[in-house]
C-alpha positions as CSV (number, residue, x, y, z in Angstrom):
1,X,151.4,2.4,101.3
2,X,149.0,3.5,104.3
3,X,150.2,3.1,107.9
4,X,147.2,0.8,108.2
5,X,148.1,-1.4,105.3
6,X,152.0,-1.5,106.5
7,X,150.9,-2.7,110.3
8,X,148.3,-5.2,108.4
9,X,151.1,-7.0,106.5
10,X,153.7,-6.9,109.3
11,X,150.9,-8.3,111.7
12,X,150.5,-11.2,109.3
13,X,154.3,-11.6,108.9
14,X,154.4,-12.1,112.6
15,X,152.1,-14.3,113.1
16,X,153.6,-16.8,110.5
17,X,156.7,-16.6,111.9
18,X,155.9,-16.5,115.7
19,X,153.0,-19.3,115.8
20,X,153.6,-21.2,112.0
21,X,150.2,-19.8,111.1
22,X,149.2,-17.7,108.1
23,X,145.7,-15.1,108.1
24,X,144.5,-13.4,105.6
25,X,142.8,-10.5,107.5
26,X,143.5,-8.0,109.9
27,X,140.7,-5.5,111.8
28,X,142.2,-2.5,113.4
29,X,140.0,0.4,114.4
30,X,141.3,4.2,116.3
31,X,142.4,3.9,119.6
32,X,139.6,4.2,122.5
33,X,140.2,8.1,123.8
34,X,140.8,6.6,127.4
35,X,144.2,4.5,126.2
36,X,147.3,5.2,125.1
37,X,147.4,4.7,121.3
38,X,147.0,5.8,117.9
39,X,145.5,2.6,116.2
40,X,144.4,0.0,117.6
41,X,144.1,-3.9,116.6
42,X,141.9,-6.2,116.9
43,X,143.3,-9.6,118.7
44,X,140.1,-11.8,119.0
45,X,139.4,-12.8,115.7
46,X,142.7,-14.4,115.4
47,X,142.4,-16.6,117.9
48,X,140.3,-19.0,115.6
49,X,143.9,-19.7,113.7
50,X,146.1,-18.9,116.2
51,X,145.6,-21.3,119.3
52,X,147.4,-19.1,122.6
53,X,145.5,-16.3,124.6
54,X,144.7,-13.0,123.4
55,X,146.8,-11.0,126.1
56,X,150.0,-12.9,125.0
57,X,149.0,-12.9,121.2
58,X,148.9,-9.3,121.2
59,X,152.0,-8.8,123.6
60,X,154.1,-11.3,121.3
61,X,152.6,-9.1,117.6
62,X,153.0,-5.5,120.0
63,X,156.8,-7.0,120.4
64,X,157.5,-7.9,116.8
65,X,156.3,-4.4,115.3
66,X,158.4,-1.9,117.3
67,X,160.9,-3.7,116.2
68,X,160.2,-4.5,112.7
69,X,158.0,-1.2,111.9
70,X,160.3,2.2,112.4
71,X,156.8,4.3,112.8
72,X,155.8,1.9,116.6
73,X,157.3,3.6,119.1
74,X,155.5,1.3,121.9
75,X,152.2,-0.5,122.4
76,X,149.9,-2.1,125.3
77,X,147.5,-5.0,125.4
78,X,144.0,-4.5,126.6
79,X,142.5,-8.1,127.2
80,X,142.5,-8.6,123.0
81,X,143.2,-4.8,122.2
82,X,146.7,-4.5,120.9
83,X,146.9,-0.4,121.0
84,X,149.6,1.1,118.7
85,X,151.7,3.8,119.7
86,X,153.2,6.1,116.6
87,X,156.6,7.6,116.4
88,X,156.5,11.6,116.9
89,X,158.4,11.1,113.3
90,X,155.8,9.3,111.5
91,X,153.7,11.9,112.2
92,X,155.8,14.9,111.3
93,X,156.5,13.1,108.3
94,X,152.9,13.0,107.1
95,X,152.9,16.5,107.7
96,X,155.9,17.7,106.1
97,X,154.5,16.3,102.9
98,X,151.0,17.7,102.9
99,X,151.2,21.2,104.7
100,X,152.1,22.9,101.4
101,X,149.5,21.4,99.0
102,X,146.2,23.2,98.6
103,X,144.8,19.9,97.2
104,X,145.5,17.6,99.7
105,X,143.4,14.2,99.7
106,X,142.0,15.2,95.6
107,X,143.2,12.9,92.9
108,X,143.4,14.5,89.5
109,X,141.3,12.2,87.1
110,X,143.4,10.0,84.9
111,X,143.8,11.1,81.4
112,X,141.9,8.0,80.0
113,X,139.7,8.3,83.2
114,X,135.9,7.8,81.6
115,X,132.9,10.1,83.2
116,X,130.2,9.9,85.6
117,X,127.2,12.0,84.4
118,X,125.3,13.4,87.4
119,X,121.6,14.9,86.6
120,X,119.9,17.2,89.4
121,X,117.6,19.8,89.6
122,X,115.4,18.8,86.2
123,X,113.0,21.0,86.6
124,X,109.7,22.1,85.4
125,X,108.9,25.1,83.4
126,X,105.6,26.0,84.9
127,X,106.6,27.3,88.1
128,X,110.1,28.8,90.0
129,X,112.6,26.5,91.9
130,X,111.9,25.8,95.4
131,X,112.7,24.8,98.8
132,X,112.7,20.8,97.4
133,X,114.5,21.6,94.6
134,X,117.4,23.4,96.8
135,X,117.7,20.2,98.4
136,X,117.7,18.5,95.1
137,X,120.2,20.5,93.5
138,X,122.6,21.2,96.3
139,X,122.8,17.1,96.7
140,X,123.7,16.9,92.9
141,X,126.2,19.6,92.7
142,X,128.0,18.8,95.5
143,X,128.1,14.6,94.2
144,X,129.6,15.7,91.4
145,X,132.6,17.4,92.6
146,X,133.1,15.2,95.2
147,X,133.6,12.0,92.2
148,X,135.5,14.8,90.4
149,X,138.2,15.0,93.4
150,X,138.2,11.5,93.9
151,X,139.8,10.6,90.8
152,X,137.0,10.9,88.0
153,X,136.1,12.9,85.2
154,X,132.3,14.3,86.4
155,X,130.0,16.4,84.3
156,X,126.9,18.2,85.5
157,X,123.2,17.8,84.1
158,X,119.8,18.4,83.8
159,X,117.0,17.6,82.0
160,X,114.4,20.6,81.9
161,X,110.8,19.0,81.6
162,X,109.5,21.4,79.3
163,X,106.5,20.0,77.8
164,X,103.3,18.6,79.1
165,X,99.9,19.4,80.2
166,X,101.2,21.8,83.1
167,X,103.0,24.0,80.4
168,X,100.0,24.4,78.9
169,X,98.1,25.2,82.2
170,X,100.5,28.2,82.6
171,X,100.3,29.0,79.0
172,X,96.2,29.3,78.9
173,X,96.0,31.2,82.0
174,X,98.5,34.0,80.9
175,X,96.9,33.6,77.5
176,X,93.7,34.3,79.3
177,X,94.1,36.9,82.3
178,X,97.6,37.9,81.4
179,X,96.9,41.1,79.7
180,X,100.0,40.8,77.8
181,X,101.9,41.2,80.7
182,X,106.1,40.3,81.0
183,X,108.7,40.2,82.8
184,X,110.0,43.5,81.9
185,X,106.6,45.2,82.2
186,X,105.9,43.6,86.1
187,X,109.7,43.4,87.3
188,X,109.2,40.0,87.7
189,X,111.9,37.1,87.6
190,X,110.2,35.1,84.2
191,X,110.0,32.2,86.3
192,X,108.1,33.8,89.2
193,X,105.5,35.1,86.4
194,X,104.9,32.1,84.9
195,X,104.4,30.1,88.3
196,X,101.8,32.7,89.2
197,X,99.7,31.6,86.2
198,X,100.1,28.0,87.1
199,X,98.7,28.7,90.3
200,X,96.2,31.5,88.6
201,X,95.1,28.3,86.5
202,X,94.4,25.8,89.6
203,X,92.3,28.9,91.0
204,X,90.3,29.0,87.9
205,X,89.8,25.2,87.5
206,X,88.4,24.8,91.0
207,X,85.8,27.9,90.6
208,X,84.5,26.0,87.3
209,X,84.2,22.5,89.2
210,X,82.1,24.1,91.8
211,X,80.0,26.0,88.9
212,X,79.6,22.4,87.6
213,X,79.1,21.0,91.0
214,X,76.0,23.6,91.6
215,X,74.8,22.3,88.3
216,X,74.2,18.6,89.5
217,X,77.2,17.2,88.0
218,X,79.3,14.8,90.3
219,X,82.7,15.7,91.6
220,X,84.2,13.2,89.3
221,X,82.3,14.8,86.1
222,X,82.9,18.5,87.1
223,X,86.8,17.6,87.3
224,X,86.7,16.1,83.9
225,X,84.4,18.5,81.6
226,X,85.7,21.7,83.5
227,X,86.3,23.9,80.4
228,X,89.5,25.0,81.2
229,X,91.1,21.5,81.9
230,X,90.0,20.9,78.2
231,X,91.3,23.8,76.8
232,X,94.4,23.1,78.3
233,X,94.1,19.4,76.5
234,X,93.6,20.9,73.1
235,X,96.5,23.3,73.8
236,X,99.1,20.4,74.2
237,X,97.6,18.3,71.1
238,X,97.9,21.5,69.2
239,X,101.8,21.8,70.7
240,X,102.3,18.2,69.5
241,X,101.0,18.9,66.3
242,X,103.3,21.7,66.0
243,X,100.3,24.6,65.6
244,X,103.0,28.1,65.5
245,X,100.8,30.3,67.3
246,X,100.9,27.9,70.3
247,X,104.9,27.1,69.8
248,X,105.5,30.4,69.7
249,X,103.7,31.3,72.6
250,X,105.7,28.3,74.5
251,X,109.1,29.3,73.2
252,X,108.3,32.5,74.8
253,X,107.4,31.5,78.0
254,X,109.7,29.1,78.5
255,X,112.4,31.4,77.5
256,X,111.3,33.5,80.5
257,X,111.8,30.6,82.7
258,X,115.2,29.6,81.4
259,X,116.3,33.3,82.0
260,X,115.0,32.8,85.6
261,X,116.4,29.6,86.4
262,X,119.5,31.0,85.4
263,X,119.6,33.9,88.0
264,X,118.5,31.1,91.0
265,X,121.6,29.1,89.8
266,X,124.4,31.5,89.5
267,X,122.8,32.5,92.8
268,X,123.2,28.9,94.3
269,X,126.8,29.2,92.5
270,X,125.9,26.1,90.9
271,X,126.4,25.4,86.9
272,X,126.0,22.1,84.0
273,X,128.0,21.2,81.3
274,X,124.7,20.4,79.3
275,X,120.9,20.8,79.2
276,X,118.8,17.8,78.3
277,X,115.3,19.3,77.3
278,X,112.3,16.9,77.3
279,X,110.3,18.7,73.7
280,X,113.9,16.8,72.5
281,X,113.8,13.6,74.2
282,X,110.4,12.9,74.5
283,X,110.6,10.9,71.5
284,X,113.6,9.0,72.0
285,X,113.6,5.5,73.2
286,X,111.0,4.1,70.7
287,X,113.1,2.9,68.2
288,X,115.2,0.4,71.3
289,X,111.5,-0.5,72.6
290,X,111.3,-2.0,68.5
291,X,114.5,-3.6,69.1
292,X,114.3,-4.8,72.5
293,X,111.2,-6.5,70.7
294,X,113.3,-8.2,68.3
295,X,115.3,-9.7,70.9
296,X,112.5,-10.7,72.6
297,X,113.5,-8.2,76.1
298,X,109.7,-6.7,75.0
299,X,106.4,-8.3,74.3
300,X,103.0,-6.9,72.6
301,X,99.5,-7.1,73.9
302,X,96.9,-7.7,71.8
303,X,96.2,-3.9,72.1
304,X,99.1,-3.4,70.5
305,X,101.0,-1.8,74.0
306,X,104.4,-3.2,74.5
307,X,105.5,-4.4,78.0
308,X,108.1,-6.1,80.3
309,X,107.8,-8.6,82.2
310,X,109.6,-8.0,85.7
311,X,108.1,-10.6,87.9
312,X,111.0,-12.8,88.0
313,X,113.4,-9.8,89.5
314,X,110.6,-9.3,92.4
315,X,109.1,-6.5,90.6
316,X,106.2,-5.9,88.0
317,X,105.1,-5.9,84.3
318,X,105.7,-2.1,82.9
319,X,104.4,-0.5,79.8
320,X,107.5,1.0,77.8
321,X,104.6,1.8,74.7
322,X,101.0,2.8,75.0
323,X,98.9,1.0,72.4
324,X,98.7,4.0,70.0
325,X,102.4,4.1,69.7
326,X,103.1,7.1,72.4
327,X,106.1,6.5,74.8
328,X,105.9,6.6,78.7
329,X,108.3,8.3,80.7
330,X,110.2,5.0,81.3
331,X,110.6,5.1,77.5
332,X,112.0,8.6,77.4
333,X,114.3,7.5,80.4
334,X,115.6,4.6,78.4
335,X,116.5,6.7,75.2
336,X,117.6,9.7,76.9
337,X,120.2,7.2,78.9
338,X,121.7,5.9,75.6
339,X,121.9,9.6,74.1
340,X,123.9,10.6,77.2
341,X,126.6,7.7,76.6
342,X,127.0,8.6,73.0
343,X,127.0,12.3,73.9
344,X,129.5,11.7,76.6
345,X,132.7,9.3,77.1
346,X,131.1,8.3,79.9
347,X,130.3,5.0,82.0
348,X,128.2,5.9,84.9
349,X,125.4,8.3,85.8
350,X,123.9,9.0,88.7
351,X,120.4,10.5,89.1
352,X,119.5,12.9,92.0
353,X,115.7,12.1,92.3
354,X,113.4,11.9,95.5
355,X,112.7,9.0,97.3
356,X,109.3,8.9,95.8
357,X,110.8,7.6,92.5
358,X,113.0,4.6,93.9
359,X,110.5,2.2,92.4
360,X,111.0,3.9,89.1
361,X,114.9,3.9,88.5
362,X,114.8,0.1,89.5
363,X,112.8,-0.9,86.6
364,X,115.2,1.7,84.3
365,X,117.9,0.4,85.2
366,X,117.5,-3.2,85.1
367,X,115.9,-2.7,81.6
368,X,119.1,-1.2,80.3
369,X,120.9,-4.2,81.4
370,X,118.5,-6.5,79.6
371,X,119.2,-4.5,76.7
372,X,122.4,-5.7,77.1
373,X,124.5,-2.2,77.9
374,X,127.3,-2.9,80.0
375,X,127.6,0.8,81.4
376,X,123.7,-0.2,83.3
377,X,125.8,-1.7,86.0
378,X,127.2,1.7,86.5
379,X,124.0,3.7,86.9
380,X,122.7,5.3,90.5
381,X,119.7,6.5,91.8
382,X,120.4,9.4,94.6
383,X,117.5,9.1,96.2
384,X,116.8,11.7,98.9
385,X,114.1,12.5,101.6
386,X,111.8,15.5,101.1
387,X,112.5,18.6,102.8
388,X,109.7,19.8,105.6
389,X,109.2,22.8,107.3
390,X,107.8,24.0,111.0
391,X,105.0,25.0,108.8
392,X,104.2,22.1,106.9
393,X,104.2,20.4,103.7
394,X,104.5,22.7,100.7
395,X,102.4,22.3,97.5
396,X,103.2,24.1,94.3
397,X,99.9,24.5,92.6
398,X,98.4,26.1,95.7
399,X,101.1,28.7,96.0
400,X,102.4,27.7,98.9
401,X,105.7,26.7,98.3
402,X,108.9,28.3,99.8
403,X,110.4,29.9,96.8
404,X,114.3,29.4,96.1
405,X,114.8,32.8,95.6
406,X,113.1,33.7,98.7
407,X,114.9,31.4,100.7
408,X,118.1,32.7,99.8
409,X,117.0,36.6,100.6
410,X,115.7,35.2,104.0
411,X,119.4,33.0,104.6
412,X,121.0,36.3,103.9
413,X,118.7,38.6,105.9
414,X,119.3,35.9,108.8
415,X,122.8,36.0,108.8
416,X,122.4,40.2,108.6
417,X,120.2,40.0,111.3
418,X,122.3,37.8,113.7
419,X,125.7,39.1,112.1
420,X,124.9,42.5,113.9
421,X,123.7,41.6,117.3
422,X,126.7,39.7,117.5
423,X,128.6,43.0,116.6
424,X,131.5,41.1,114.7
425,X,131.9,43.4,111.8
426,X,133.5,47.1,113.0
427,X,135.9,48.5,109.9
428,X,133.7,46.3,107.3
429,X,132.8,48.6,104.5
430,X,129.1,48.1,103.2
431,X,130.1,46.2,100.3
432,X,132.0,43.9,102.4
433,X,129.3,43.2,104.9
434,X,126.9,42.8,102.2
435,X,129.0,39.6,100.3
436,X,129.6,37.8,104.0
437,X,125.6,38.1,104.8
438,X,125.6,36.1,101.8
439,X,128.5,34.1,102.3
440,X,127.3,33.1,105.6
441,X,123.7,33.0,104.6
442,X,124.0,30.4,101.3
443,X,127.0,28.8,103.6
444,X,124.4,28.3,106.4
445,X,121.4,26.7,104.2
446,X,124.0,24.3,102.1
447,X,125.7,23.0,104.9
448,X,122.1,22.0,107.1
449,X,120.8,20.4,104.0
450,X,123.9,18.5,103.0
451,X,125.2,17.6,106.4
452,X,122.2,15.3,106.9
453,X,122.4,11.6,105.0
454,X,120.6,12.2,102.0
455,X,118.0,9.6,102.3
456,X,116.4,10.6,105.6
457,X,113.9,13.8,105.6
458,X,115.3,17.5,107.0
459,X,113.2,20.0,109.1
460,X,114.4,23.1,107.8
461,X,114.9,25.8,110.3
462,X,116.4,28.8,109.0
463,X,117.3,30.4,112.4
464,X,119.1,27.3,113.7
465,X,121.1,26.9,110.4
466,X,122.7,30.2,110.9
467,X,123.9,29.3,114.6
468,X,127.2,30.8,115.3
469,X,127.6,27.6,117.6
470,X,127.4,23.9,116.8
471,X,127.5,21.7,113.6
472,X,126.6,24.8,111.5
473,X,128.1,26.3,108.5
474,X,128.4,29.4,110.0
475,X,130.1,27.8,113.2
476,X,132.8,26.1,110.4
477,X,133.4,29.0,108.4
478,X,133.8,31.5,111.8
479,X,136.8,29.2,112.8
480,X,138.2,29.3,109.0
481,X,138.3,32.8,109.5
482,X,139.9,32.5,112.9
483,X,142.9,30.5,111.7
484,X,143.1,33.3,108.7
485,X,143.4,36.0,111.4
486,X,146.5,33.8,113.1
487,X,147.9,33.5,109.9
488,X,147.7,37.1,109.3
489,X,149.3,38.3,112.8
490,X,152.2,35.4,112.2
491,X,154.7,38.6,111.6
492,X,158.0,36.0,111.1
493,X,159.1,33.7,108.8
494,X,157.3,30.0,109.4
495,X,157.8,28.2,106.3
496,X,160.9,26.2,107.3
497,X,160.3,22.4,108.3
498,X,160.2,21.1,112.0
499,X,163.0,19.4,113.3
500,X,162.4,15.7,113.4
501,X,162.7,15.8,116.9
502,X,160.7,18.0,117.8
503,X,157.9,16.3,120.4
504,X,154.2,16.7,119.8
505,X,151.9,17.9,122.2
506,X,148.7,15.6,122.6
507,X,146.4,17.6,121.0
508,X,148.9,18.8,117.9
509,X,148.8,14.8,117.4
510,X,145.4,14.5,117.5
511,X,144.9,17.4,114.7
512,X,147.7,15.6,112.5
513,X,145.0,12.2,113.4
514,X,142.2,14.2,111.9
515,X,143.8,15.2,108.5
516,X,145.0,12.5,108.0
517,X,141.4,11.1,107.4
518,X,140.7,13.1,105.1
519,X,141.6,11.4,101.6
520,X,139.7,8.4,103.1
521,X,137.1,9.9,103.7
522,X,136.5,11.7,100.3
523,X,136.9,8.1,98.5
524,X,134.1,6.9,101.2
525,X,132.3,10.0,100.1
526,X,132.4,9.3,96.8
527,X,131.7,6.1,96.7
528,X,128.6,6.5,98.6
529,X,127.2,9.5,97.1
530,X,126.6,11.2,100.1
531,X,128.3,14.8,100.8
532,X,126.7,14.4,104.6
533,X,130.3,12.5,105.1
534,X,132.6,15.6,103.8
535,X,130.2,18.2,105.9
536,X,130.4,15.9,109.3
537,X,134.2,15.2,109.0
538,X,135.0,18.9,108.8
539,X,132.4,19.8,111.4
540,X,135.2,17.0,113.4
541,X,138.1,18.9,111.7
542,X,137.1,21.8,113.4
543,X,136.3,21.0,116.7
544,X,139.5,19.2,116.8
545,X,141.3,22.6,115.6
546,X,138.9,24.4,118.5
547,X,139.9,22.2,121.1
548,X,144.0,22.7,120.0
549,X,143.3,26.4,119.9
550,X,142.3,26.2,123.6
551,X,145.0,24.3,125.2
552,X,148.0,25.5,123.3
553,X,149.6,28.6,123.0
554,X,150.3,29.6,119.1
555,X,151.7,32.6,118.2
556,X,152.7,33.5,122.1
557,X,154.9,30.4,122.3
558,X,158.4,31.1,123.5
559,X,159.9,28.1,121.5
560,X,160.1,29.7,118.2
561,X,160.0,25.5,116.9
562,X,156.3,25.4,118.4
563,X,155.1,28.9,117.2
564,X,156.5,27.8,113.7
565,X,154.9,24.6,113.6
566,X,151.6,25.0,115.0
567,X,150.9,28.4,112.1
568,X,151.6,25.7,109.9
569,X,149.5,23.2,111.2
570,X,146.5,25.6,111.9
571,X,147.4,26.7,107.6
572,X,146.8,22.9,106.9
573,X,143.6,22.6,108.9
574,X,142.1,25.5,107.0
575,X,143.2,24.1,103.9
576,X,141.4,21.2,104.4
577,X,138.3,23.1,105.7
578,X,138.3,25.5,102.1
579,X,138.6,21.8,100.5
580,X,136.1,20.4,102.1
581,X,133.6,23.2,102.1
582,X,134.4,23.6,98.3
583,X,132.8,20.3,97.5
584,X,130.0,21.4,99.3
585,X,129.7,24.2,97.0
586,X,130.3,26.5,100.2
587,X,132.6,30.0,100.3
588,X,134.8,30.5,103.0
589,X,135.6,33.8,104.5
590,X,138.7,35.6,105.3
591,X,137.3,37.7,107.9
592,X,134.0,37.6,109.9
C-alpha cells in the first residue's frame, strides 16, 4: 500500500472516530516548497461533513496520524492545509528496497496478460521516410514500450501502403526516364531512388498541363487528360488485374524501398513484430460490410453503394462500399482490425496517426462496436500535431521534404560540431567519438519531439535540440554520464545499507521525493499515451540530482555513512534516468 493510500484511510479513520462522521474521499497534493512537509492534505472539502473549523480539523487529523501512522514524524496546519511531515525512516526504507533493482517502477506483464497492438510509421512506398514520419514513428515506438513496462503484453506494427495510384506514379516515371538505373548502379538508398521518380513524375505532369494549357484547354481539363496521369491509371488497373510485367516491376521497386526503410529503422533503433501490407488487406473487410448488412448495421442505395448511417452519434453517413463493389479505406480499416485480433491475443490497439485523421478513426471505431466486437472499446487513436520547421511546411511530391536519413546525419553532425567546441572528449578514440555524436545526436532529436504532448505541433530546431543546457536530451544524458563518472571514482566498498538513523539532508530527501514518482508516473504515461510525461519527469529527475550535486558533498564527505549513501542514491537516480530514457527509445552514455 502507497504512503498516500495509508494517510487516506487513517484520515478517514480519524474522522469517524474524532467527529462521528464517515467520508469517502480524501485530496492530498505535495507540499508547497515554502512549508515544512512532504504531502500535504486538503482540509476544506471536509468541512461539508464535518461541521468545526478547518484550523482545528486539521490540527485534531495532524494529532491522530503521528500517533497512529509510524511514517508522520510531525505536521502543521496552514488555514485548511494539513502538511505532513515523513519519518527520516520511511524514506530510507523506500530506498533500501529499490536502490538495487535496475527495473524499478516496470511491471512484468502477467502471464495471461492480453496485448495492445500499436501501429506507427505505415508508410508509403513511393517516397523515403521523413521529418513527419520521425515524429510519427518515435511517438509509436516509444507508446509501446511504455504499455510494455506498465504491465502489458505490447507488440509493434505497421501497415506499409504499398499499392495505389502513387506507386504507379513512381513506377512509370522510372519506367520512363530511368534508364534502367538501381540502387546498386547509383549508390542510392532504394527508397531515396524511388522518391526521386515520384517527384520526377509530378515534374513531368505539370510540364504536360501547361502544354495542354497553351493548347486552349482549361486548367481543370489539362489536369485530367494529361497523358501521363492516364498512363499512370492504366498502370494500376493493369496491377489489379494482375498483368506480370507490371507486378514484377512493383515487386521490384518496392523491394528497394523495403530494403531502405529498413536501414532508416535500425538507424532510429526502432523495430515490429509484424508488417501489415495493404496489396494484402486491401480486400479485407467486404465480406463484414455483407454481414453488417444482414444485421442491418449497413444499408444499400439504390446505386448499389453501401453506407452507415452516423447521424445519431453527431457524426455523418459514410460509404464502407462504392457502388461497383470496391472497398474504401474505412473498409480496409475495418477488416484489417478484425485480422489483427485473430492474428494476435490481443484486446486493444492503438493507432499513431496525425491529427488530420481524428475524424476518420471515430467513424472506425464506432463501426466496430456496432458490429458488435467487444475489444472496439479498447481501440485508440494517437493523434499528433505535425511537425514544422523555421523553413516552412514540407511537401513530398515537390521534393522538399526533410529526409529521415538526412536528419539523422545533420543530429549527428550537430552534436560533432558542438561536441568539439565544447572540448569534452580528450582520450576518446575515433571510434568512440564517432558512436556518442550519434548517441547524442539521435538522443537530441527523440527527446525534443517526444518531450512535447503529442497533440500540439513542434518547431523543430536542430541546434536548440542539441543544447548542452536545459530540457534537452543532451543536457539529461551529460548528467547520466556525470553520476557514471562518481560511480567510477567511488574507490571503497558502498553497497552496505544505511543505518536507519542516519538523518537526511533536505535535498537527499527531496531526490528520494522524485523517485519515488516514478512508477506513478509511468502508469499515467501509459494510460495516456503520451511519452511527453516519461521525457518531462526525468528532465525533473535531473535537475533534482543537479541541484543535490551542488549543495552536498559526495565522495569528499568525511562521514563515510554519507559518502556511502549518497553513491548509492546518485546509482538509483541514473537507474531511473537509463529507465526512463529507454522508453524513449534513447541511449545513454557512460562518458561524454
Amino acid at each position: 500500500m502507497s504512503i498516500q493510500a495509508k494517510l487516506s484511510e487513517k484520515v478517514k479513520e480519524a474522522v469517524k472516530q474524532l467527529y462521528e462522521v464517515e467520508i469517502d474521499h480524501t485530496e492530498f497534493q505535495p507540499t508547497r516548497k515554502d512549508f515544512e512537509g512532504d504531502i500535504t492534505l486538503v482540509v476544506f472539502p471536509m468541512l461539508k461533513k464535518v461541521k468545526t473549523n478547518p484550523v482545528k480539523l486539521g490540527e485534531d487529523i495532524g494529532k491522530y496520524l503521528q500517533e497512529k501512522v509510524t511514517e508522520v514524524a510531525r505536521f502543521n496546519v496552514v488555514q485548511g492545509f494539513l502538511n505532513i511531515v515523513l519519518s527520516n525512516t520511511f524514506y530510507l526504507d523506500f530506498f533500501n528496497e529499490i536502490k538495487d533493482r535496475e527495473n524499478f517502477g516496470l511491471i512484468p506483464p502477467a502471464e495471461d496478460a492480453k496485448g495492445i497492438m500499436v501501429e506507427y510509421s505505415s508508410p508509403n512506398t513511393n517516397k523515403p521516410l521523413h521529418l513527419g514520419h520521425i515524429r510519427n514513428i518515435l511517438l509509436g515506438y516509444s507508446v509501446a514500450e511504455i504499455l510494455k513496462a506498465a504491465g502489458n503484453k505490447s507488440y509493434k506494427t505497421q501497415i506499409i501502403n504499398d499499392r495505389g495510384i502513387h506507386i504507379c506514379k513512381s513506377m512509370l516515371a522510372w519506367q520512363r526516364f530511368g534508364n534502367g538505373e538501381t540502387p546498386e548502379t547509383t549508390g542510392l538508398k532504394g527508397d531515396k531512388l524511388v522518391g526521386n521518380y515520384y517527384v520526377k513524375f509530378d515534374q513531368e505532369y505539370k510540364k504536360e498541363i501547361s502544354e495542354l494549357i497553351a493548347a486552349g484547354k482549361t486548367e481543370e481539363e489539362a489536369k485530367a487528360e494529361a497523358p501521363i496521369l492516364n498512363e499512370a491509371k492504366e498502370m494500376l488497373l493493369k496491377w489489379e488485374a494482375n498483368d506480370p510485367e507490371v507486378v514484377a516491376l512493383w515487386e521490384k521497386m518496392n523491394n528497394w524501398v523495403y530494403s531502405g526503410f529498413e536501414k532508416t529503422y535500425e538507424a532510429l533503433g526502432v523495430d515490429f513484430d509484424k508488417n501489415y501490407y495493404e496489396s494484402d488487406t486491401y480486400l479485407l473487410g467486404k465480406d463484414v460490410v455483407n454481414q453488417g448488412l444482414e444485421k442491418g448495421v449497413f444499408y444499400k442505395k439504390e446505386d448499389g453503394s453501401v453506407w452507415i448511417d452516423l447521424t445519431d452519434e453527431g457524426l455523418d453517413e459514410k460509404i464502407v462500399l462504392r457502388s461497383d463493389g470496391t472497398a474504401v479505406y474505412m473498409t480496409q480499416d475495418i477488416g484489417t482490425a478484425i485480422q489483427r485480433v485473430k492474428d494476435f491475443d490481443i484486446n486493444g490497439m492503438v493507432y499513431t496517426v496525425g491529427n488530420e485523421q481524428d475524424y476518420h478513426f471515430k467513424v472506425l471505431f464506432l463501426i466496430l462496436k456496432k458490429l458488435g466486437y467487444n475489444w472496439a472499446d479498447y481501440l485508440y487513436h494517437l493523434s499528433y500535431g505535425m511537425v514544422d520547421l523555421p523553413s516552412g511546411k514540407m511537401k513530398s511530391r515537390e521534393g522538399t521534404v526533410v529526409d529521415a536519413d538526412d536528419l539523422i546525419l545533420e543530429m549527428t553532425e550537430t552534436a560533432r560540431k558542438i561536441s568539439e567546441e565544447l572540448g569534452k572528449l580528450d582520450g576518446y578514440s575515433k571510434e568512440e567519438k564517432e558512436d556518442l555524436y550519434r548517441i547524442i545526436g539521435l538522443g537530441a532529436l527523440k527527446y525534443y519531439i517526444l518531450k512535447v504532448d503529442p497533440r500540439k505541433r513542434i518547431l523543430f530546431n536542430p541546434e536548440e535540440s542539441v543544447d548542452f543546457q536545459g530540457n534537452t536530451g543532451p543536457f539529461i544524458q551529460y548528467t547520466y554520464a556525470r553520476i557514471q563518472s562518481i560511480i567510477r571514482k567511488a574507490n571503497f566498498d558502498y553497497s552496505q545499507p544505511v543505518a536507519p538513523d542516519y538523518e537526511l539532508h533536505e535535498k537527499e530527501k527531496e531526490l528520494l521525493k522524485q523517485l519515488q514518482l516514478y512508477p506513478e508516473t509511468l502508469q499515467l504515461a501509459a494510460e495516456n499515451h503520451s511519452p511527453a510525461l516519461i521525457a518531462n519527469y526525468v528532465y525533473d529527475l535531473v535537475k533534482e540530482f543537479n541541484s543535490f550535486y551542488q549543495n552536498v558533498i559526495i565522495l569528499g564527505a568525511e562521514d563515510i555513512s554519507e559518502k556511502i549513501f549518497r553513491v548509492q542514491l546518485s546509482k538509483a537516480v541514473a537507474n531511473v534516468i537509463k529507465s526512463g530514457f529507454a522508453l524513449l527509445g534513447i541511449q545513454v552514455p557512460e562518458r561524454m
